[in-house]
SETI-944084 format. One record per residue (C-alpha): residue in one letter; residue number from 1; x negated, y negated, z negated. Coordinates in steps of 0.001 Angstrom, whole numbers. Layout:
NODE   aa     i      east     north        up
NODE    A   NUM         X         Y         Z
...
END
This chain:
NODE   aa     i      east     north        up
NODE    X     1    -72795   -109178    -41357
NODE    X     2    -75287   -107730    -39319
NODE    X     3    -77114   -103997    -41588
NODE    X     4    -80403   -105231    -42370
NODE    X     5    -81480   -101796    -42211
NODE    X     6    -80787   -101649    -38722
NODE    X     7    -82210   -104624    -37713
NODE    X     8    -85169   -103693    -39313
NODE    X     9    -85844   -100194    -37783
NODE    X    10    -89259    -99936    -36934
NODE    X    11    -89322    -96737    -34775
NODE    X    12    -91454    -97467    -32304
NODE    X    13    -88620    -96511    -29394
NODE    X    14    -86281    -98799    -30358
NODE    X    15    -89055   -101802    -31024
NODE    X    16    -90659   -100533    -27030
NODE    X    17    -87011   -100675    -25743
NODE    X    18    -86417   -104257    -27680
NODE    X    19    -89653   -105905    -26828
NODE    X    20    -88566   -105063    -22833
NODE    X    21    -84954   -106389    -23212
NODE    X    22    -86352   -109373    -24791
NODE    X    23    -88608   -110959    -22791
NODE    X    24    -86196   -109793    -20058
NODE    X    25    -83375   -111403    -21244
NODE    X    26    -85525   -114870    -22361
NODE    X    27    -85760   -114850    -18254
NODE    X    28    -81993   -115024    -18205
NODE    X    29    -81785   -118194    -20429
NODE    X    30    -85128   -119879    -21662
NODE    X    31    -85536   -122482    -24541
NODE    X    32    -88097   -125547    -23638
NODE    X    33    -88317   -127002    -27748
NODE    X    34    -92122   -128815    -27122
NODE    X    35    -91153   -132387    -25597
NODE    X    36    -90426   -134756    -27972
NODE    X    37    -86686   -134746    -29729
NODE    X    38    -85757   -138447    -28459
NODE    X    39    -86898   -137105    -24700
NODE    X    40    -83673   -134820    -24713
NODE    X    41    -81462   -138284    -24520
NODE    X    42    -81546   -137351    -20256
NODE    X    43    -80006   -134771    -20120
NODE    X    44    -76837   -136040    -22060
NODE    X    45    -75761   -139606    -20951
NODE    X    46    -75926   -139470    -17186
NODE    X    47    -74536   -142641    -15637
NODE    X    48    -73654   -144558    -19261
NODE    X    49    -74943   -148239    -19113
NODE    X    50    -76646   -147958    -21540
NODE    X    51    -78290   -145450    -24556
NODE    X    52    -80850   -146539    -27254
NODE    X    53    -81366   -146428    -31017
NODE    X    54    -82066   -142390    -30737
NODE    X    55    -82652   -140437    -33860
NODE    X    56    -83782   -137207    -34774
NODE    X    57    -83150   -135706    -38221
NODE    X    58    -84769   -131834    -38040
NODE    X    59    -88153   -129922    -38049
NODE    X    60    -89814   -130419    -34834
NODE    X    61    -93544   -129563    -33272
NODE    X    62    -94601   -129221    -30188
NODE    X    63    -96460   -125936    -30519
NODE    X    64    -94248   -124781    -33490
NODE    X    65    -90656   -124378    -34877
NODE    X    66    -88009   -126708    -33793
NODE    X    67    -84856   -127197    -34530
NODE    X    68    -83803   -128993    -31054
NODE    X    69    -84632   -128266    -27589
NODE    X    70    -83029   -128116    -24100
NODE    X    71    -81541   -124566    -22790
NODE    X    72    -81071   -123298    -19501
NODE    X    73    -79935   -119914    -17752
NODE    X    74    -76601   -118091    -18341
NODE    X    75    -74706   -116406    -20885
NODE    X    76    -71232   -115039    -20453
NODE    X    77    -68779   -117262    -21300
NODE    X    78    -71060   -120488    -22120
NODE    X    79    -69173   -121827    -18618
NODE    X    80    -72280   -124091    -18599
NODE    X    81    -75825   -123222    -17911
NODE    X    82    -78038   -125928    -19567
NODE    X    83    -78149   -128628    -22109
NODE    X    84    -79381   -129060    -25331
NODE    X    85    -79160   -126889    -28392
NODE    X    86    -79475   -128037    -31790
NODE    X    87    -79903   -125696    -34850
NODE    X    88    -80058   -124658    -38415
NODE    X    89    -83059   -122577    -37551
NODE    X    90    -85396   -121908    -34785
NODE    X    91    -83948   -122968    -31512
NODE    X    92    -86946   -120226    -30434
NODE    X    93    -85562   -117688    -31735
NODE    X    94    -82281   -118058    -29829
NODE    X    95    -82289   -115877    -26591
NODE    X    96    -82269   -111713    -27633
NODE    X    97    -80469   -109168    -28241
NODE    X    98    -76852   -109999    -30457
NODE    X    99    -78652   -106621    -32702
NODE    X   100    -81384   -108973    -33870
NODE    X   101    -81279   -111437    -37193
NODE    X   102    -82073   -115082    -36869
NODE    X   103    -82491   -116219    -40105
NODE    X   104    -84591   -119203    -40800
NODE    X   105    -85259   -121351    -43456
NODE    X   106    -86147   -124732    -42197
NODE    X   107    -86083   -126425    -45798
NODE    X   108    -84215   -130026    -44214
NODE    X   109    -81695   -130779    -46622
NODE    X   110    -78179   -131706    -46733
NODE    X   111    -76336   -134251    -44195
NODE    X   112    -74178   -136997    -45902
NODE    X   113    -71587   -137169    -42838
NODE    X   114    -70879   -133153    -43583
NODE    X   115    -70765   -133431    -46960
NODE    X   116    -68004   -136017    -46573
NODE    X   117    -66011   -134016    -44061
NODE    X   118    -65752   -130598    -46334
NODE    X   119    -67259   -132058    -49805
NODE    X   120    -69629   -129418    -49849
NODE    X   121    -73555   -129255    -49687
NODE    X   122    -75778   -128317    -46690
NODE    X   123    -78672   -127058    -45793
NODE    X   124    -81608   -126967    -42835
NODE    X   125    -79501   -129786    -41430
NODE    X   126    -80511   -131219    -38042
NODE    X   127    -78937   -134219    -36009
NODE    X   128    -79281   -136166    -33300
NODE    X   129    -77971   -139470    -32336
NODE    X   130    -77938   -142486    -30347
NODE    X   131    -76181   -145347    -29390
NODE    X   132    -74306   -146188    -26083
NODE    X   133    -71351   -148109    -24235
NODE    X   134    -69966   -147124    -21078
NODE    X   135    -67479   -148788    -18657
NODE    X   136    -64754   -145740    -19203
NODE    X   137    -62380   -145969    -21688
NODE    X   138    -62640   -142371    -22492
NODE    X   139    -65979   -140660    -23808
NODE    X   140    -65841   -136389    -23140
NODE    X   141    -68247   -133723    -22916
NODE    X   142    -68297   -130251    -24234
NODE    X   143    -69921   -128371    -26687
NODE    X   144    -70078   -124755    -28002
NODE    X   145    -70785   -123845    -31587
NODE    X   146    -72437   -119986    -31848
NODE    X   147    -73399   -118446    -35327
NODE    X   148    -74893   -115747    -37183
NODE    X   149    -71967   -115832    -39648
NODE    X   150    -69191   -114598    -36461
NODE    X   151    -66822   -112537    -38052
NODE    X   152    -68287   -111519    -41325
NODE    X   153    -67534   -114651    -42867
NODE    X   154    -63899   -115703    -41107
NODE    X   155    -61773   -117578    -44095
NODE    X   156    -64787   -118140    -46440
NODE    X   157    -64682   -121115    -48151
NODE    X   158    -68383   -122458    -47446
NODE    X   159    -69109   -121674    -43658
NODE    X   160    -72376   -123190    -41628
NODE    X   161    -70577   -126541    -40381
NODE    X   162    -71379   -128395    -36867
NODE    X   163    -69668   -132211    -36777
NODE    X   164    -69611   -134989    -33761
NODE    X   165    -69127   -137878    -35760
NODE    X   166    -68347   -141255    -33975
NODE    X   167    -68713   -144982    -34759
NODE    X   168    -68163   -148205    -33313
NODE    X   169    -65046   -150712    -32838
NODE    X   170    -61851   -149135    -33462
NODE    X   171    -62942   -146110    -35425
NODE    X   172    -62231   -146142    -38960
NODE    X   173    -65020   -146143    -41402
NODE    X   174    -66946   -144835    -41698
NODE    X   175    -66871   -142864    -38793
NODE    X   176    -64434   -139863    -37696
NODE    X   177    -65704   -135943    -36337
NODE    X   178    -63682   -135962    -33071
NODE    X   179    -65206   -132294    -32756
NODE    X   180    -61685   -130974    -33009
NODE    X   181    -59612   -128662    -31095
NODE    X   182    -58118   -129917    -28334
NODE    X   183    -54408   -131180    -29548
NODE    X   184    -55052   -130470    -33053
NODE    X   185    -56813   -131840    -36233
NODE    X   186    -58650   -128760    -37001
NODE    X   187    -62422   -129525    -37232
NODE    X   188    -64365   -127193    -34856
NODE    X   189    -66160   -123930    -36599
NODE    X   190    -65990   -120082    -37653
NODE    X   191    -62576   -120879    -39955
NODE    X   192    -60593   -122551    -37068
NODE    X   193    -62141   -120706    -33690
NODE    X   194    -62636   -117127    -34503
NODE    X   195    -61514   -113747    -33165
NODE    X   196    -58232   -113843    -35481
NODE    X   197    -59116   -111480    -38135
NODE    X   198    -60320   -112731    -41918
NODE    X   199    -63265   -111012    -42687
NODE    X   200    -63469   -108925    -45470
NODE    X   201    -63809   -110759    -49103
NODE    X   202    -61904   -114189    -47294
NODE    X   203    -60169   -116517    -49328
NODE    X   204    -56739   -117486    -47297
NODE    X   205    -56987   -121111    -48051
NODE    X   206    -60454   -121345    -46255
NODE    X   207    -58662   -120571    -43405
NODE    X   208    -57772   -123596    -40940
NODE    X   209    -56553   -121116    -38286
NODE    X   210    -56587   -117606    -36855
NODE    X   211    -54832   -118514    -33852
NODE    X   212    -57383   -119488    -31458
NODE    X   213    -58989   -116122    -30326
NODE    X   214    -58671   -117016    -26402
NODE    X   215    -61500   -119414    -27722
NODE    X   216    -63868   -117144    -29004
NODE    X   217    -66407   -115297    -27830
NODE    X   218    -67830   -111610    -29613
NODE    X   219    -71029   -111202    -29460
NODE    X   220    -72431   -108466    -31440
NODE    X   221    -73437   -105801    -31046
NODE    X   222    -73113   -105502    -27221
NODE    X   223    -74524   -109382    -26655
NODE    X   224    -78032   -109060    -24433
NODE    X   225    -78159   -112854    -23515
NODE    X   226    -78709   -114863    -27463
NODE    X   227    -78832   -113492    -30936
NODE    X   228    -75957   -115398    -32440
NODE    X   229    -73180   -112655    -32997
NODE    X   230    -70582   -115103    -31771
NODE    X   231    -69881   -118045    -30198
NODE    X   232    -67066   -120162    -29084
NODE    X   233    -65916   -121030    -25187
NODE    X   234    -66621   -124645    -23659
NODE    X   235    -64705   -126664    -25650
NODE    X   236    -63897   -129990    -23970
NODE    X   237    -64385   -133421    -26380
NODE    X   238    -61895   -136374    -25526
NODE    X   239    -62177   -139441    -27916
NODE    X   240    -60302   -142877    -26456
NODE    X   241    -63121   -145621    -26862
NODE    X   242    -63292   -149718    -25991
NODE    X   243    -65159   -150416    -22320
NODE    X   244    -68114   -151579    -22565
NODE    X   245    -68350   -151968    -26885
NODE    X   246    -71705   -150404    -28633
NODE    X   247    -70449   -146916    -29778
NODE    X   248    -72702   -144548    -32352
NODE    X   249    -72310   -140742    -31517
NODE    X   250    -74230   -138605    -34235
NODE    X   251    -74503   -134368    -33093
NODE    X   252    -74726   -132363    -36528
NODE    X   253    -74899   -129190    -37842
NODE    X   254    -76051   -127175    -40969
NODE    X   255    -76180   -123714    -42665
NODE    X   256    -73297   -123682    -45474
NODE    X   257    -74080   -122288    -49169
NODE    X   258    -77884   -121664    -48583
NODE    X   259    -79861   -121118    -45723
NODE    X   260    -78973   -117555    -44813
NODE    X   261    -78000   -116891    -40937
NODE    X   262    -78568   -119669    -38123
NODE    X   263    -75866   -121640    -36097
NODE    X   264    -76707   -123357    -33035
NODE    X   265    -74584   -125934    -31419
NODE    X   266    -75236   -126314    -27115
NODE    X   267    -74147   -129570    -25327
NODE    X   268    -73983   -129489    -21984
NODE    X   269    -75974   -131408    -19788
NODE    X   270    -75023   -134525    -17843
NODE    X   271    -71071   -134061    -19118
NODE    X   272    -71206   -137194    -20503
NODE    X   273    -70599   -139063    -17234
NODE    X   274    -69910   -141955    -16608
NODE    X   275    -67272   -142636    -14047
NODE    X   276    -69115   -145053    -11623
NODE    X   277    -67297   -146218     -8363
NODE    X   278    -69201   -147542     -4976
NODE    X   279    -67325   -149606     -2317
NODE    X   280    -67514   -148331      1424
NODE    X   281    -66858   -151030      4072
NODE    X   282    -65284   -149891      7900
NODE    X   283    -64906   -153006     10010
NODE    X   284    -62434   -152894     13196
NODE    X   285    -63482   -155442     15809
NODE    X   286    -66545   -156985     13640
NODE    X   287    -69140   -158941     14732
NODE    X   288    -71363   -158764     11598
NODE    X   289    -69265   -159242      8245
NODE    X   290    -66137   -160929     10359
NODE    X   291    -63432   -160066     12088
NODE    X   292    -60888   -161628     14355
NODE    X   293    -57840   -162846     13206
NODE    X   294    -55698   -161001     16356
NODE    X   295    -57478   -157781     16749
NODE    X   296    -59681   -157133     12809
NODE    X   297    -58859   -154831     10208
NODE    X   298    -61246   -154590      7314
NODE    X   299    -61063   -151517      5142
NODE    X   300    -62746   -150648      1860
NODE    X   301    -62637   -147312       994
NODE    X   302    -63443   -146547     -3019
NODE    X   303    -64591   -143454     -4423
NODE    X   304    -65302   -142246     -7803
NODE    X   305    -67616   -139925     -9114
NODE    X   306    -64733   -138283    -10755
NODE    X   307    -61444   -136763    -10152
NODE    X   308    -58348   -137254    -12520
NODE    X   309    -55163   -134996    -12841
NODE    X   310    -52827   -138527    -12655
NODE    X   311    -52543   -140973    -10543
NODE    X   312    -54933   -143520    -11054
NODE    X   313    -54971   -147511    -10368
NODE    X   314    -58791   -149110    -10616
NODE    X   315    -58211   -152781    -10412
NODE    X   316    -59923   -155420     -8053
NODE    X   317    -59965   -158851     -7515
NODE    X   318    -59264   -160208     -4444
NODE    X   319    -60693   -164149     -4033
NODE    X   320    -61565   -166458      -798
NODE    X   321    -61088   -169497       656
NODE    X   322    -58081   -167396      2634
NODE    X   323    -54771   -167098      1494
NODE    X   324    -53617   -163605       353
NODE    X   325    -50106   -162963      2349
NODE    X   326    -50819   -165864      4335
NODE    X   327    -53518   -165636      6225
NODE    X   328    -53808   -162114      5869
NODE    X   329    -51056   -159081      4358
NODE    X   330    -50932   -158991       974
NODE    X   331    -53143   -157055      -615
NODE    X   332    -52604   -155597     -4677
NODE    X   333    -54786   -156110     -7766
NODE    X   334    -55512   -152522     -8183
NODE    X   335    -56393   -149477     -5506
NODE    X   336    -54230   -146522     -6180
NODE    X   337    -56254   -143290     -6863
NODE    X   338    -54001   -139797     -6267
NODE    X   339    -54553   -137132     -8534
NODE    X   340    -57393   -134605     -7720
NODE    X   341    -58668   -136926     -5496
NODE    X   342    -62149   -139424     -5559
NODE    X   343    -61267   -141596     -3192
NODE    X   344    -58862   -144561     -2617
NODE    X   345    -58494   -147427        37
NODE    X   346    -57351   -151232       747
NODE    X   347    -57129   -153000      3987
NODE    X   348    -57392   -156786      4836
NODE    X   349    -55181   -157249      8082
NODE    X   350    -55712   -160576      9101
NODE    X   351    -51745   -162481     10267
NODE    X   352    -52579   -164194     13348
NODE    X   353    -50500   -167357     12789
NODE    X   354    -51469   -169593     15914
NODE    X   355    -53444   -172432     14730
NODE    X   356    -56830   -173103     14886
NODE    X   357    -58558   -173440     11971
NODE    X   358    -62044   -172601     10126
NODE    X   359    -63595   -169382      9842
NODE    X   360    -61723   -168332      6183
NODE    X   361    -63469   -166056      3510
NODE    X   362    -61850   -162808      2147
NODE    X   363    -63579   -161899      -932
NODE    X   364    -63143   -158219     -2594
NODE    X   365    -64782   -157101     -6075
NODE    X   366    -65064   -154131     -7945
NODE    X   367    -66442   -153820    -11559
NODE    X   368    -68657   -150849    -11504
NODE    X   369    -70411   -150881    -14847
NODE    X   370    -70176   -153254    -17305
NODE    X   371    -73163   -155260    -15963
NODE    X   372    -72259   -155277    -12365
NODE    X   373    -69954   -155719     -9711
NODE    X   374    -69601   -155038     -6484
NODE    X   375    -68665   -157633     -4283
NODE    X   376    -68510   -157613      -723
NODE    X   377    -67194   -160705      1673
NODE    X   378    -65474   -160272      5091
NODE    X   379    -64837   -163493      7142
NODE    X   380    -61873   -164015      9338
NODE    X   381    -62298   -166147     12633
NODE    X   382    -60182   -167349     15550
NODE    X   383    -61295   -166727     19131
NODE    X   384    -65086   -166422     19645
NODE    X   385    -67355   -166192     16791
NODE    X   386    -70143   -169218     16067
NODE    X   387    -73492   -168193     15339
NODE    X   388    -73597   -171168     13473
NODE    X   389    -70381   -170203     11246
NODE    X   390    -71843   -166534     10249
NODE    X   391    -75793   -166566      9124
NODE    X   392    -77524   -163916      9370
NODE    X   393    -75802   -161509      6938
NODE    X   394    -78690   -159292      5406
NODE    X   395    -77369   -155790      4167
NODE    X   396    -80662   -155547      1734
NODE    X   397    -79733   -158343      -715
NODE    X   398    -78981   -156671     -3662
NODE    X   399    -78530   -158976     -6575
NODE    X   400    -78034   -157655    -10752
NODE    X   401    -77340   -159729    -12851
NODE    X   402    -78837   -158696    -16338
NODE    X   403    -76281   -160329    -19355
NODE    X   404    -78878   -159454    -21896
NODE    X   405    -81638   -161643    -20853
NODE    X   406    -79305   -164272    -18754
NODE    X   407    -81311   -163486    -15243
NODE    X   408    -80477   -162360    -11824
NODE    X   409    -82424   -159726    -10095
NODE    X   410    -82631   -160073     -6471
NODE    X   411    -83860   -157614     -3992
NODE    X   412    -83990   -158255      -192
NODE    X   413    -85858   -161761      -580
NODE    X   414    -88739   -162981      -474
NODE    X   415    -90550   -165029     -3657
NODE    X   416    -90663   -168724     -3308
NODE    X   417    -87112   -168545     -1310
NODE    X   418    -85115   -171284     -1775
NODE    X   419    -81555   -170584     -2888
NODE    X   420    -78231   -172364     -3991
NODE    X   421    -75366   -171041     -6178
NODE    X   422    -71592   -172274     -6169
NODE    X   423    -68331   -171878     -7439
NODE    X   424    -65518   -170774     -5391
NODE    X   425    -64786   -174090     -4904
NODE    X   426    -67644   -174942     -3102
NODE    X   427    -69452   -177076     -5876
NODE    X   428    -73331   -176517     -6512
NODE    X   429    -73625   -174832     -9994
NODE    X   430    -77631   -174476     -9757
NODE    X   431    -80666   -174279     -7467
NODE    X   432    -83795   -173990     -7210
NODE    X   433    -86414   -171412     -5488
NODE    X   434    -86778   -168005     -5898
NODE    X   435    -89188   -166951     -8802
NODE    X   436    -92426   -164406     -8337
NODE    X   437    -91133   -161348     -9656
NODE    X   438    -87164   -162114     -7566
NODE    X   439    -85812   -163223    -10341
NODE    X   440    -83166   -166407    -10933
NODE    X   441    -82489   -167565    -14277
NODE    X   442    -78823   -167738    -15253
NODE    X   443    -79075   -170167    -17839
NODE    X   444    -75826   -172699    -18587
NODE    X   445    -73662   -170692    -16477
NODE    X   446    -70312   -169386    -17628
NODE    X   447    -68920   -166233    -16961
NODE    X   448    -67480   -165801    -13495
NODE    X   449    -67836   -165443     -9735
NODE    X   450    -70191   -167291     -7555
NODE    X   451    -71455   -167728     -3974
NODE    X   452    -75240   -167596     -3521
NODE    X   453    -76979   -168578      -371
NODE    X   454    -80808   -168640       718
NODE    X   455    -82344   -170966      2927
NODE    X   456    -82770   -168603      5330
NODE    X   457    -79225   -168057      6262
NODE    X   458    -78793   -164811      3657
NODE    X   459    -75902   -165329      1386
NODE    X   460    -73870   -163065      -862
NODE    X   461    -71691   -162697     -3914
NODE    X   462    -71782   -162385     -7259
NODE    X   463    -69356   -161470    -10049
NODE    X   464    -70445   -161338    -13897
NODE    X   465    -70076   -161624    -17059
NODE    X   466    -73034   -163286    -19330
NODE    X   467    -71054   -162845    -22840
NODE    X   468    -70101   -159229    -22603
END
């Protein structure tokens, strides 16, 4: 515990010398607590489909004390510079000296999903939460928990607590903290990360573990960056989740046995990332979006927006009115990704078999989130190309479908358009013209992929799924 006496000298040295290092050090990482809590949703879920359903439990003004706000600037050992912080006191009152108290009563209660964890009662409890679902089938970030109570409270049976608690299909009810250390069940906080050592009054059976020190971080006294007197590394948060389900994450945290000493917990910004993939298309021999059946290659290159440590196989579908190993080599279900790499390819390779025949459709499709796909056609010909075969091909048309509300946007085409859809077999599912604001209904289709063409020669495809 930090001597009140000394951080309560008044002589007026040591208050010149801490007023300078203060504001100094507020340069180095600065609090921004006046937008409003549900605002601080950006800076976590870059990328996910979708977020909504955000809720703030905490004190909060704009020109006063908060208990949430976004963070920036660096502090040895945070291994991330910004994010947002959540805490049991005055997220203000964060960046100082380690030598200075933070120690504010905030007068918020209890939270039910702690109490259940450790069976114990909270207070000044803040949380924030949302719902989301993603197209990965693996939700991580990373967090650090920092507290006043570093190490004079090590093995003590009622610590300030910090929880991630999930929810959604295939968690058990109701709900599980997957802030745990990585490999382990032991929850994150001062009785499992710590610098080793009980403090001094500990009860051994508090104790979760002692053996995570390379974790920890001691602040106090020689800390200049934030007041908490310790403060763990970037822990990394893996939880296995469902594609493209409705998950509820819920950030907590809380001041244990009364509401003596803050605890702040930081998430780092944009770490929850969805892994989205883009299609790039390299045409050998092309005239527009087809090649010849002697002389064409087609290659799609794919890359991620992430790397993984394993080797990776992101599926496609490959559909056309050509024959896969027939009319062209045979081309997998799935595009092998190499570890500690972004980027993987497939190449169509038409087989130049002799006869004369049709201009034949190759047909390649990626599902990039779970609203959209990516779907790109290449068109194999024999001989010299017929302008009357290939229509204009328009690069602009960007179509999305929306499963929600059953519609199609469309981009690239003007209103009042007429257009036609079809199944891969050819057959007319719908059409109609295109409405004011681009928009086709989707009404009465099923789920599946479809050919759409405009009256003015533009024509694409489309891959989705109206029942997700």
């Amino acid at each position: 515990m930090k001597n009140k006496i000394q951080s309560l000298a008044a002589g007026f040295g040591f208050l010149l010398v801490n007023f300078l290092s203060t504001n100094t050090l507020c340069a180095q990482m600065t609090i921004n607590s006046a937008p409003a809590p549900e605002s601080n949703i950006m800076y976590l879920s870059t990328g996910f489909d979708w977020t909504g359903n955000v809720q703030y439990h905490g004190q909060y003004s704009a020109s006063g004390p908060s208990q949430i706000g976004s963070f920036s600037g660096y502090v040895p050992g945070f291994d991330f510079m910004d994010g947002i912080v959540l805490s049991t006191g005055n997220v203000d009152f964060i960046p100082g000296l380690s030598t200075s108290t933070i120690n504010t009563t905030t007068g918020t209660g209890s939270d039910e999903h702690l109490e259940s964890l450790t069976g114990y009662t909270y207070y000044d409890a803040t949380s924030f939460e949302y719902d989301f679902y993603t197209f990965d089938d693996t939700l991580v970030f990373r967090i650090i928990f920092a507290s006043e109570e570093y190490s004079d409270y090590v093995c003590n049976p009622q610590t300030d607590a910090m929880g991630v608690f999930l929810f959604g299909p295939g968690i058990p009810a109701p709900g599980v903290n997957i802030a745990k250390i990585a490999g382990t069940e032991y929850n994150i906080g001062i009785n499992s990360v710590n610098n080793g050592t009980p403090s001094y009054g500990s009860v051994p059976d508090s104790c979760e573990s002692l053996d995570y020190a390379s974790l920890f971080v001691e602040n106090y006294p020689t800390g200049e960056m934030i007041a908490f007197n310790g403060y763990t590394k970037a822990l990394t948060i893996k939880y296995p989740i469902i594609p493209c389900e409705t998950y509820h994450i819920k950030f907590v945290i809380a001041d244990g046995l009364d509401s003596s000493f803050d605890s702040g917990l930081f998430i780092e910004a944009t770490s929850m990332v969805a892994c989205v993939p883009y299609f790039e298309e390299t045409l050998t021999g092309s005239t527009g979006d087809s090649i010849p059946e002697e002389t064409g290659m087609a290659k799609y290159t794919l890359h991620m927006l992430c790397e993984y440590s394993y080797d990776t196989y992101e599926p496609i579908t490959i559909e056309g009115s050509a024959i896969n190993g027939v009319d062209y080599e045979f081309v997998a279900d799935s595009i092998l990704i190499y570890p500690n790499t972004d980027t993987g390819s497939v190449k169509i390779i038409p087989i130049a078999d002799g006869i004369t025949e049709p201009a034949e459709s190759v047909i390649i499709s990626y599902q990039q989130t779970c609203n959209m796909w990516e779907v790109d056609t290449v068109w194999i010909y024999d001989g010299e190309p017929s302008l009357a075969d290939f229509p204009e091909s328009n690069t602009k048309l960007s179509v999305y479908p929306i499963p929600a509300i059953h519609t199609l946007n469309v981009t690239g085409i003007k209103p009042k358009t007429g257009y036609e859809i079809s199944g891969i077999t050819g057959i007319t599912v719908k059409k109609g013209l295109l409405n004011d604001d681009q928009t086709i209904s989707l009404e009465g289709l099923d789920d599946g992929f479809y050919m759409i063409r405009f009256e003015n020669g533009v024509r694409g495809a489309l891959k989705f799924i109206i029942n997700r």
